[in-house]
N, C-alpha and C positions, 0 to 999 in steps of 0.2 A: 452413777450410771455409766456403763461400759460405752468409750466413742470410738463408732466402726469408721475406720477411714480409706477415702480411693474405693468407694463400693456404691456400689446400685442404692437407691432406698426402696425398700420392700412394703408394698401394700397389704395394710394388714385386712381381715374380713370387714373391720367396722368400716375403715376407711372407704373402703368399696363400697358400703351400704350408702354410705353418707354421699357420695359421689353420684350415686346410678337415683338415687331418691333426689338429689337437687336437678339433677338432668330433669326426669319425669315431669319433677313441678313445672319448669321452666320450660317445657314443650305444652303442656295442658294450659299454660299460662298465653299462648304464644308468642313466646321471645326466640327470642335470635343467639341470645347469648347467656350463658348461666352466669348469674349476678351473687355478689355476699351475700346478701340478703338471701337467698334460694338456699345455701350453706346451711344461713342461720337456723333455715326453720326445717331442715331438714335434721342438722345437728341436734336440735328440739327433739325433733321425733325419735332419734336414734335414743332408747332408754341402757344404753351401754357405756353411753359415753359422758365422762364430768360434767361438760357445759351443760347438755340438755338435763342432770341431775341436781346443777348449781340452779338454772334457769326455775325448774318444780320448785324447789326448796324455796325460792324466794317470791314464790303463789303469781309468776307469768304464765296465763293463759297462752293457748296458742292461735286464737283469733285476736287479742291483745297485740301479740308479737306479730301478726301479717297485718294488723294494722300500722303498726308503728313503723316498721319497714317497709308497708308497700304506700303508704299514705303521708306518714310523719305528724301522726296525733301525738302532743304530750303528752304523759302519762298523766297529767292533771286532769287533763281533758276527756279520759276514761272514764265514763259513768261506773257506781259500784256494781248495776246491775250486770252485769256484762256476759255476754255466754258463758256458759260453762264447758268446758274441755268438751264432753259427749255433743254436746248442741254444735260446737264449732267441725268436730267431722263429722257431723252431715251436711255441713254446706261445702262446697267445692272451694279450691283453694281460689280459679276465678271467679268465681260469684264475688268471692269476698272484696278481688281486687276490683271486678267494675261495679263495687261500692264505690262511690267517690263522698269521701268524707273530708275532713277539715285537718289543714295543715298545721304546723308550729306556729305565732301569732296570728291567731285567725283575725284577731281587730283590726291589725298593725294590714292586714290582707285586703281588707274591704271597707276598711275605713283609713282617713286621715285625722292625725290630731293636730288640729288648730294649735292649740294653744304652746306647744313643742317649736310650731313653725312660726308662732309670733314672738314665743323666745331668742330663737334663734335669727328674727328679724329677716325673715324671708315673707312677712303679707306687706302686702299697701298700706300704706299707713290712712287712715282715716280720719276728715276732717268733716268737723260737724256732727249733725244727725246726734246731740247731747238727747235730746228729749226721747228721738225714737231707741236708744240704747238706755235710757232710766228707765222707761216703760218696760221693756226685754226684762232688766236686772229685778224689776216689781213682780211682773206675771212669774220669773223661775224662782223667785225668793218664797212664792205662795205653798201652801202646805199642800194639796189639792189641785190639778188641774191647772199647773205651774208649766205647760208647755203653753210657748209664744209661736204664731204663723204671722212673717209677715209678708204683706199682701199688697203686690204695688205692679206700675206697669216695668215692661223688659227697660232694663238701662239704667233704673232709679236708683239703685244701689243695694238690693235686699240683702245680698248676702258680705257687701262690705260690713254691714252692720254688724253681723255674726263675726265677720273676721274682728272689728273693731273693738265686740265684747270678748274676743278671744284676748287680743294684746291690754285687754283692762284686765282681764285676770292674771295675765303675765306677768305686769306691773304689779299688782295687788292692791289697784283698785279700783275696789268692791263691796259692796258689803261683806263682813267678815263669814255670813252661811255662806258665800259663794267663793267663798277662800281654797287655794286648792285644788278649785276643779278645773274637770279638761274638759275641752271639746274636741268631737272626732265627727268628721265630717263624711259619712255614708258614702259607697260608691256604688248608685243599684248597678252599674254595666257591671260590676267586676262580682256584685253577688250574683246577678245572673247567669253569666258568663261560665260555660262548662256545666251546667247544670242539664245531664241528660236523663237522667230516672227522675219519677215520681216522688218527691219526698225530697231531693238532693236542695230542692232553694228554700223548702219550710226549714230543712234544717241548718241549713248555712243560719237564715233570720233569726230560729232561736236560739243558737250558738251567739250568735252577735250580741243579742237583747242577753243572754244569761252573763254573758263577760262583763257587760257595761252593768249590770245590778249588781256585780261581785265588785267593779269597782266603787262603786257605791259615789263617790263623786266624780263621776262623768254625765257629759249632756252630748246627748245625741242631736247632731247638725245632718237633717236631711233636705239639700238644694230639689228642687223640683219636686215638693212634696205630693204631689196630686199622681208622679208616677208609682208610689205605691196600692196604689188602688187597682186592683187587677192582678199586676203583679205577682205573677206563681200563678197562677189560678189556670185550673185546666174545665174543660166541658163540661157540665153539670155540678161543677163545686164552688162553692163560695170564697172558698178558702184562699185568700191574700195576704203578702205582706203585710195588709193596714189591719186586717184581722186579726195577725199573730202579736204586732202591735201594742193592740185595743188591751189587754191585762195590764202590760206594764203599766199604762200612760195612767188606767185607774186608779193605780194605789198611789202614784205621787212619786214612788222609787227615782221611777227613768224621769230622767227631763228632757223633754226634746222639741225642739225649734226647726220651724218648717218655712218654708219660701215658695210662695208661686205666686202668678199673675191673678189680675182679676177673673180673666177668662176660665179661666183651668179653676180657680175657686169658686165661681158660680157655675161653670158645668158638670166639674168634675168632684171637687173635695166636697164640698159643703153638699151635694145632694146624700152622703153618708155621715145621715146624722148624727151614728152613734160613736164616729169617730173628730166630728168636726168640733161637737159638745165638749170635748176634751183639752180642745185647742182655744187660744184666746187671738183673736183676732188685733193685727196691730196692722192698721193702715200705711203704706210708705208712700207719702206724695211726692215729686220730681222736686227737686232742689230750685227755689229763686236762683235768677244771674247773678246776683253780687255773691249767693252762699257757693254758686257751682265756682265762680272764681278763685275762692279761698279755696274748693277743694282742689283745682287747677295750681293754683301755688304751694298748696302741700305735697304732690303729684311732683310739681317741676324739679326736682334735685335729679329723683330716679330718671326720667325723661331727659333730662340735659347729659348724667351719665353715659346713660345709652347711646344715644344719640352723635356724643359729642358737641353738643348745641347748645345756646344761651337762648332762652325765652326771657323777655322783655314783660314787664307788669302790663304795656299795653297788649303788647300781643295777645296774651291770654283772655284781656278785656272782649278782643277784638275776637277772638275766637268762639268764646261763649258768646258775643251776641250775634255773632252771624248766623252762628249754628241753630241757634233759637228760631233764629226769622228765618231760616231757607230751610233748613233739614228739619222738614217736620214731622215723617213719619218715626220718629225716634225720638226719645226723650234728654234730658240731661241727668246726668253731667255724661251719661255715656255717649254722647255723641259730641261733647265738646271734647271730651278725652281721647277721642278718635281720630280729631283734626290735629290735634297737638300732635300728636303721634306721628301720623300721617305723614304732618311737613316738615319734622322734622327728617323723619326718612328720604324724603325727597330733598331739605337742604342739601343731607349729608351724601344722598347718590349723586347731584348736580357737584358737590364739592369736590367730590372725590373723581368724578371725571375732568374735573378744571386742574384740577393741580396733580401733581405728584402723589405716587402711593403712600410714599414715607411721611408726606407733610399729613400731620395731626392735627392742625391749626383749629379752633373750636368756630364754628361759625353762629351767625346770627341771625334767629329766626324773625322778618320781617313783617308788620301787614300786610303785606301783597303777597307773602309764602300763606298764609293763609288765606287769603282770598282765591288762590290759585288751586286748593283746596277744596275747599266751600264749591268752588266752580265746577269742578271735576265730580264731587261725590255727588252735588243735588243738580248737575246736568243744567246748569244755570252760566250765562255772560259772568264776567269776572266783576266787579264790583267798579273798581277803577278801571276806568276807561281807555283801554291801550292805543298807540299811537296808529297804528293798522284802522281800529277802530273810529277814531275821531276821522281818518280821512273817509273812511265809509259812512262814517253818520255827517260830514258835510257836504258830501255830494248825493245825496241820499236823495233832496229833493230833486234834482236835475237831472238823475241816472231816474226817476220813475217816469219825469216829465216827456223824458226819452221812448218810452215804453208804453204809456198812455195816455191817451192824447186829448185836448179838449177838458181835462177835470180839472185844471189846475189848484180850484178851492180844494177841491177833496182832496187832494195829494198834500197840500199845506197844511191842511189838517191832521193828517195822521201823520207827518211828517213833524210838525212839532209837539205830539203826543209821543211821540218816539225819542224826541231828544230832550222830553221831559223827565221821561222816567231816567233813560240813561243820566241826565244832570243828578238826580237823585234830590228833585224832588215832587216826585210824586206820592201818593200817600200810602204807607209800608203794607196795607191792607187790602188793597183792591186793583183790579188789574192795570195793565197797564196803561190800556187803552179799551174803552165800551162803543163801537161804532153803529149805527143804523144808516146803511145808506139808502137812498130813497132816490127812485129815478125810471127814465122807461128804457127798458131792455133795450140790451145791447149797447149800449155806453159804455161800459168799462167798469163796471162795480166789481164782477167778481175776479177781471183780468187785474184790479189794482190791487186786491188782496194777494195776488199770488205773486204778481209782482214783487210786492213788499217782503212775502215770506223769503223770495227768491236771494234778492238786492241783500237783507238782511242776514242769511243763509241757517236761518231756522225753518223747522217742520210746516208744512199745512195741513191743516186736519182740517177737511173739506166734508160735510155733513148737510147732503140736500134733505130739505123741510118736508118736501113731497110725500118723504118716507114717513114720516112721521105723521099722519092726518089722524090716525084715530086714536084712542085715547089710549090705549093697552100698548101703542108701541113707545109711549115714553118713556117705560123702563128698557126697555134698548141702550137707553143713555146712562144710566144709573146699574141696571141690573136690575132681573126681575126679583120678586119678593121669594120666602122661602116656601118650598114647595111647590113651584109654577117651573115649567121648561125653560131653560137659559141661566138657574141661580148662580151653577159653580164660574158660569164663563166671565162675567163681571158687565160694567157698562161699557160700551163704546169708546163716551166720551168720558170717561174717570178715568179708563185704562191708558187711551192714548196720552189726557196730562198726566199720567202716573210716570207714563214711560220717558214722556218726552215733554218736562215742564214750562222748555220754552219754547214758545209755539206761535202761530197765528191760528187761530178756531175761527175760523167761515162757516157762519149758520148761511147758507143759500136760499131764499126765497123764503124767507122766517113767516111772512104772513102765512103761508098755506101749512102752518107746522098745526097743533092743537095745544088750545089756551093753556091746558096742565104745560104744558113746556117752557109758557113764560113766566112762572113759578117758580121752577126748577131755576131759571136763568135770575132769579131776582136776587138770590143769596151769591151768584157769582159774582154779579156785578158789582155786590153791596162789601161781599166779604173775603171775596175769592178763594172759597172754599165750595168743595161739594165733595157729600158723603155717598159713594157708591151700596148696595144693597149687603155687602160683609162687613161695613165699619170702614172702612178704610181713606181718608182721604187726600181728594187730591186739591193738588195747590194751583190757583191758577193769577199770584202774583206777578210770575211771569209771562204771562201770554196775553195778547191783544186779540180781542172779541169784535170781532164783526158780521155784522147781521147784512140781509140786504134786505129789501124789498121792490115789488112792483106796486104798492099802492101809491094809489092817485097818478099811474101812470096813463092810466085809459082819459080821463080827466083831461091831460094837458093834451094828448093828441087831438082834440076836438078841435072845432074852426072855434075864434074867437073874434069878437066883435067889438070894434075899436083898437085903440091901441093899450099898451101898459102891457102886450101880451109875456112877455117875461115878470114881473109881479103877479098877475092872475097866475099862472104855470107856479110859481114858489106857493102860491098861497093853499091852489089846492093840492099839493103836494101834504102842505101842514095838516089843511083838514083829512086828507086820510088818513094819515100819521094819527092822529087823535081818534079818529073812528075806529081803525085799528087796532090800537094798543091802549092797552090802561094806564091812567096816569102814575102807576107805583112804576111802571116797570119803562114812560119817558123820564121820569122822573131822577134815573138811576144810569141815566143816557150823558156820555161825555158830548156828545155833539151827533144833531141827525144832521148827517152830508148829504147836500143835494147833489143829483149829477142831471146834467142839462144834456139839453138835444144838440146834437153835435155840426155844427155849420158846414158848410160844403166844402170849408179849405181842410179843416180837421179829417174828411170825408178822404179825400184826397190823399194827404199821409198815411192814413191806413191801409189806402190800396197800394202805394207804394210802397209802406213796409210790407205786405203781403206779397207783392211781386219782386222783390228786393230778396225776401227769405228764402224763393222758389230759382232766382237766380244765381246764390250759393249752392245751391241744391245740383244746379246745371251746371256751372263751373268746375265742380269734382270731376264731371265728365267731361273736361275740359269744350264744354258748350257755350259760346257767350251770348247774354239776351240782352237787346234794348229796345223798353219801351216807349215809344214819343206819348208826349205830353195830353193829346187828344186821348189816346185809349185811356187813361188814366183817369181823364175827366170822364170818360163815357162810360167807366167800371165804377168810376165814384156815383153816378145821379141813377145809375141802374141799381148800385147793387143796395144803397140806403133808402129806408123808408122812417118815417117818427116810428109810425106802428112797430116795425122789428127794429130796428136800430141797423149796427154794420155788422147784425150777423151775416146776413145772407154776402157780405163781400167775398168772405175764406170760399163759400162755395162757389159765386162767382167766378173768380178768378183760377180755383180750380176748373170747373166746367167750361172755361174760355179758354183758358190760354194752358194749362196742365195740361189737358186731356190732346193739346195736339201735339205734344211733345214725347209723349208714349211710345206712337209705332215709330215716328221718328229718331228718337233715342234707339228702340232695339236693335229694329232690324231695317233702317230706311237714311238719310242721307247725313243725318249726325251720329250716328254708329260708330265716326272714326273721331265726334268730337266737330268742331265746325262754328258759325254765328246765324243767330236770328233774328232777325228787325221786327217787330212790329209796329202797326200805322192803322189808320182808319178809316175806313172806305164804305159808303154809303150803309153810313151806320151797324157796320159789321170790323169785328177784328179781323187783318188780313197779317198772314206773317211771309215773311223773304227768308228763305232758308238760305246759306251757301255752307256744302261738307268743306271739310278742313284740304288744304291740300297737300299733298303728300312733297 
């Protein structure tokens, strides 16, 4: 062949054809840029030139060839039927491309193989669970109906299981029928995914199911089995992934192993019977503590890797059982494997802010790193008692006695139920504290609950009884039943110890609640649990229950005759107490607190914390107030009665002495700040203003 040199190159006619027909394609297509591919199949068409005459000769269609190049289908993967040359130009060259069909490994695409990845020693290794993996290897060794579901709550471990029978085949062993095989673990997002026409996800599924029959030993691993139900299915057709399914699973070919909860098994899989028939049901119950420990010490290598941290046999001990007794909406081992994890990330960020970047030093995971844990996730006091703490809970009685005045039993009381449980030992299953206090208004019953919530610096979930009188509003506390107004919102009082498990709960005025409510309260007391209207429960190990009442208050205020009148006054206090309440639910009572009637000196300190709190208030405006001793006494015998207690003092002492402080303060002789006397003058408050002087 003659070579022209230092000269143009000459476009010959074909070359041009082939040129001006890949442009075309690739505008109809619209792109941006002419690509190989557009050459190819232009090259194709051009019947002048070698390739497109090699391409015929060797029987490539030309919707074959805009498959392969605009798609990347192996030629294995070409059914025989396939268009014929005339059938393929009458469809457009885009029609063809926004076919979306299936790429070069389409399994390796939408599926993972386990058993590759437990070769390669990249699963968790798995400890325990010998019975539930024999029972797996029994149900796929069956001739018939050889696919295993198994069926357990979130955390349990369902699909360790699957990984675990993944590394027994790895190893090879197995029975020798299960020699061999692989497991390829489904990914419905990534079948779904990109699926815009009609037809695009049925065919991805049977693509998938024809690859795993051809491999003839493989098992199909679908995690959240219950999401194939629906699955594809457009408006008026039946037609799902679990439908396309349903042939294989019949003849015995495909094996396939499925995972989902109870919930999604009883609402969702098992209501299709003609697919659940198919599956053998294998139970996964939550692992005992000593078995989640062992599975914690097969765990610990990877973990201390990661980490850089050393776990201690205790520790782990120590972590599964806290997890068990405080974090209860979760099951084990996955929530004891959460803590591990947890603290050690938190050893190794504390570590790594204490020392130098460079130092690697391995650190050591303590009890108290887990405790600190445990605290943080279930929203609970830390277990051990911090030094902060012990001076808070020994001044605990003396900072209340500060604060309420006249109760002293009462305050002893809930004051060593407090430093009962913190001692640890109260009993692991029921609250911390069950109070009824009992007494005539205005003494300080609900002031000392809050007190205590205060002093302690936990929540008050404060809940008046009032509200509660007829019978329909006690699901307020629980949540109404399914199908009534209020289902999705939950209870009250579930939700608040959901959110906030350590708490004080003040039931208010409990006698005027309705009897279904001290029902409700009998299992708190007894178990410290209660199940809201969606299952869910809440814990109320950590919170202290106090109820109040007024019974048997009307009782004591009566004249009485003789003496002994503080005995009489206790006694009918009991008897209402009893007429009131039914013996299950005193029965289930740490202590009924009496609060007495409060004497004239106690009388006294209230009004002068009352006027005390009002003199802070005036101070800010640089005002100073002093009261002599007579107004005090004269605000004390006015403003207490037995009948109301020292409610009426706050308003008293507003209405006396506030309300002249008002025009005074804006716009009258304390405007610039100034002192105020008061005194007491033919039984009226009288005050001596002097303004500030300049």
């Amino acid at each position: 062949m003659p070579i022209v040199r230092n000269a143009e190159p000459i476009q010959s006619a074909g070359f041009q054809a082939v040129i001006e027909r890949a442009v075309m394609q690739s505008q109809s297509a619209g792109k941006e840029e002419v690509q190989i591919s557009d050459l190819v199949v232009s090259l194709y068409d051009e019947e002048r030139t070698y390739a497109g005459y090699l391409m015929r000769k060797l029987g490539i269609k030309r919707l074959q060839l805009l498959e392969v190049l605009s798609h990347g289908i192996n030629d294995d993967d070409i059914t025989s039927d396939s268009l014929s040359d005339e059938e393929a130009e009458d469809r457009t060259e885009e029609g063809v491309r926004d076919k979306r069909t299936l790429r070069p490994g389409t399994l390796e695409r939408f599926a993972t193989e386990l058993t590759a990845l437990a070769t390669a020693g990249k699963l968790e290794p798995v400890i325990g669970r010998e019975a539930e993996i024999e029972r797996t290897i029994q149900v796929l060794s069956r001739r018939l109906k050889n696919n295993p579901i198994h069926v357990g709550d979130a955390g349990v471990g369902k699909t360790a299981i699957t990984e675990g029978l993944a590394q027994r085949i790895a190893a090879g062993n197995v029975p020798p029928k299960l020699k061999g095989y692989t497991i390829w673990s489904l990914d419905m997002g990534a079948l779904l995914a990109g699926t815009k026409f009609r037809g695009d996800f049925e065919e991805r599924v049977k693509k998938v199911i024809d690859l795993l029959l051809k491999k003839e030993k493989a098992i199909l691993f679908i995690d959240e089995i219950h999401t194939i139900i629906g699955a594809g299915a457009v408006t008026g057709s039946t037609l799902d992934a679990s439908n396309l399914l349903k042939p294989a699973l019949t003849s015995g070919k495909l094996r396939c192993i499925g995972s989902t909860t109870y919930d999604e098994y009883n609402k969702i899989f098992e209501k299709d019977r003609a697919l659940s028939r198919r599956f053998q049901k294998i139970d996964i119950v939550e692992p005992t503590i000593p078995e989640t420990v062992e599975i914690l010490k097969g765990l610990r290598p990877k973990y201390e890797e990661y980490h850089n941290v050393q776990y201690s046999d205790e520790t782990l001990e120590i972590a599964v059982k806290l997890a068990a007794q405080f974090i209860t909406e979760r099951k084990l081992p996955d929530k004891a494997i959460d803590v591990i994890d947890e603290a050690g990330a938190l050893a190794r960020i504390r570590a790594d802010k204490e020392k130098d970047e460079t130092d690697t030093a391995t650190v050591d995971i303590s009890p108290h790193d887990i405790e600190v844990v445990i605290a943080k996730i279930a929203r609970i006091p830390e277990r051990t008692v911090s030094s902060s703490e012990k001076d808070k809970l020994a001044t605990l009685e003396d900072s209340l006695k500060q604060e309420v005045f006249g109760q002293d039993q009462a305050i002893e009381a809930v004051v060593k139920a407090v430093k009962r449980s913190r001692a640890g030992f109260r009993a692991p299953d029921k609250p911390i504290a069950n109070f009824l206090f009992v007494g005539p208004t205005g003494v300080g019953k609900t002031e000392l609950a809050r007190q205590l919530s205060k002093h302690l610096g936990i929540t008050l979930h404060r809940f008046d009884m009032s509200e509660y009188q007829e019978k329909h509003t006690v699901s307020r506390l629980i949540g109404s039943p399914p199908g009534y107004v209020g289902y999705e919102e939950g209870g009250l009082l579930t939700d608040a110890i959901r959110k906030t498990p350590n708490a004080v709960v003040l039931l208010d005025e409990i006698e005027k609640a309705h009897p279904d409510i001290y029902n409700i309260l009998l299992q708190i007391m007894d178990y410290a649990t209660l199940t809201d209207n969606q299952g869910r429960k809440a814990d109320f190990r950590n919170v202290i229950l106090i109820m109040t009442s007024n019974a048997g208050a009307r009782d004591i205020g009566k004249p009485l005759i003789g003496f002994g009148e503080q005995q009489v006054s206790s006694s009918a206090l009991d008897e209402a107490v009893e007429r009131a309440f039914s013996p299950e639910f005193r029965n289930r009572l740490d202590a009924v607190v009496h609060f007495n009637n409060l004497p004239m000196e106690i009388i006294e300190r209230i009004v002068k914390k009352a006027i005390d709190e009002f003199a802070m208030q005036l101070a800010e405006k640089n005002v100073t107030l002093k009261v002599e001793d007579d107004v005090i006494r004269y605000l004390a015998i006015k403003g207490y009665s037995r009948e109301f207690g020292a409610r009426n003092i706050s308003r008293l002492v507003e209405d006396q002495i506030k309300t002249v402080f008002v025009d005074e303060v804006l716009f009258g002789k304390l405007e610039h700040g100034g002192m105020a006397m008061a005194h007491l003058e033919n039984e009226k408050i009288v005050f001596d203003i002097s303004p500030q002087k300049d």
